[in-house]
C-alpha positions, 0 to 999 in steps of 0.5 A: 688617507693614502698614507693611512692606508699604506701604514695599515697594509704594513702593519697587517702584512707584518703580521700575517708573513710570520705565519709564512714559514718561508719567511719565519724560519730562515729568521729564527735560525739567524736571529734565534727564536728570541731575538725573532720574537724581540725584534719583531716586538720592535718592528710591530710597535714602530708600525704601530707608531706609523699608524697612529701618526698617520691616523692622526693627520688624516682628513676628518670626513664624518660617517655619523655625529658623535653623540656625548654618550658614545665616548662612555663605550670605549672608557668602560671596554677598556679596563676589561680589554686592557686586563686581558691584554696584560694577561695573555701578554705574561701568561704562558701559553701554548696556543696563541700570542704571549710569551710562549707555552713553556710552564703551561700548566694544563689544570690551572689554564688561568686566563685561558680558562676563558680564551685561548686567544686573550691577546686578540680579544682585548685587542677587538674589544678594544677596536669595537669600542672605539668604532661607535664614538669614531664615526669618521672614514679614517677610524673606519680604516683603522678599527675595521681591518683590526677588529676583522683580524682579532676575530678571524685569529683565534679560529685560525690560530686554532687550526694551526695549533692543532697541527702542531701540538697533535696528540698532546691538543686534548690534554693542554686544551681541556681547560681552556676556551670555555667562555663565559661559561668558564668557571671565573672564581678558578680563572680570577685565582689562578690569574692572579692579582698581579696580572689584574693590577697590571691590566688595570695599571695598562689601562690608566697609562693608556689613559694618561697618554691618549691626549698627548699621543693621539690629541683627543681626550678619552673624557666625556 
């Protein structure tokens, strides 16, 4: 469990020191803004893999049985989760995680239309429904702190991005964020298919490679 624990404590801190301007604009200025970013990437992704290998050694200790039904939860989230990862990770956006806000088009937000943060909601779909069939003390180490950090970002992406963007705020951010209240026919036709296929793609990969990855098939 140890080394669980350490993976996690490193792949969180990893992500909270980019918001330490200390830490981030020293970087920048060497690096670049895109090389910061590309290693980053780097960086984040060989943590990830640090993480699941020491999920995958931990000790089994069981919190509560899987029942049969319990592995539908995580095979029906996904496909929502994965769309809105692909999504947020190839939609500008000025307001959260992707690839920056550069062609940001205000009146037609696409997937913005229903968050500002799409990135960090499939990332807590995702560990929302992989909570329910883990009932084991390691998945609680890793979906917890992971699903904690996907729903306290957007509020805290929120205010930093206010900040910065000040008076220009109201006018980028008028369309987006709206919910399930937002209006799906606009987001689905500014998304568009591609962006859909692609999260749907992301989704069958991630299905292919869950039992040669983590061991355990996503299969009923």
């Amino acid at each position: 469990m140890f080394e669980l624990v350490a993976a996690l404590a490193v792949f969180v801190a990893s992500h909270s020191l980019t918001n330490v301007g200390a830490v981030r604009r020293p970087a920048e200025r060497v690096l670049g803004r895109r090389g910061f970013i590309a290693a980053y990437s780097l960086l984040s992704l060989l943590l990830l893999a640090w993480v699941i290998a020491a999920f995958a050694a931990a000790p089994v200790v069981v919190v509560w049985p899987q029942e049969p039904w319990m592995r539908l939860v995580p095979l029906l989230a996904m496909p929502l989760a994965s769309v809105l990862v692909f999504a947020g990770l190839t939609a500008p956006n000025p307001f959260s995680i992707g690839p920056g806000g550069r062609g940001f088009d205000p009146a037609r937000p696409g997937v913005l239309r229903l968050t500002r943060h799409p990135v960090l909601w499939g990332l807590g779909l995702w560990a929302g429904a992989h909570l329910l069939p883990n009932g084991e003390v390691a998945a609680l180490l890793l979906f917890v702190p992971l699903l904690a950090m996907a729903a306290a970002g957007p509020a805290l992406l929120d205010a930093k991005r206010r900040r910065l963007l000040g008076a220009d705020w109201p006018r980028l951010a008028q369309r987006t964020g709206g919910g399930l209240a937002c209006d799906w026919a606009a987001l689905v036709r500014e998304a568009g298919p591609v962006r859909l296929a692609g999260g749907l793609g992301l989704y069958a990969l991630l299905l292919a490679l869950h039992q040669p990855v983590i061991g355990i098939t996503p299969l009923p």
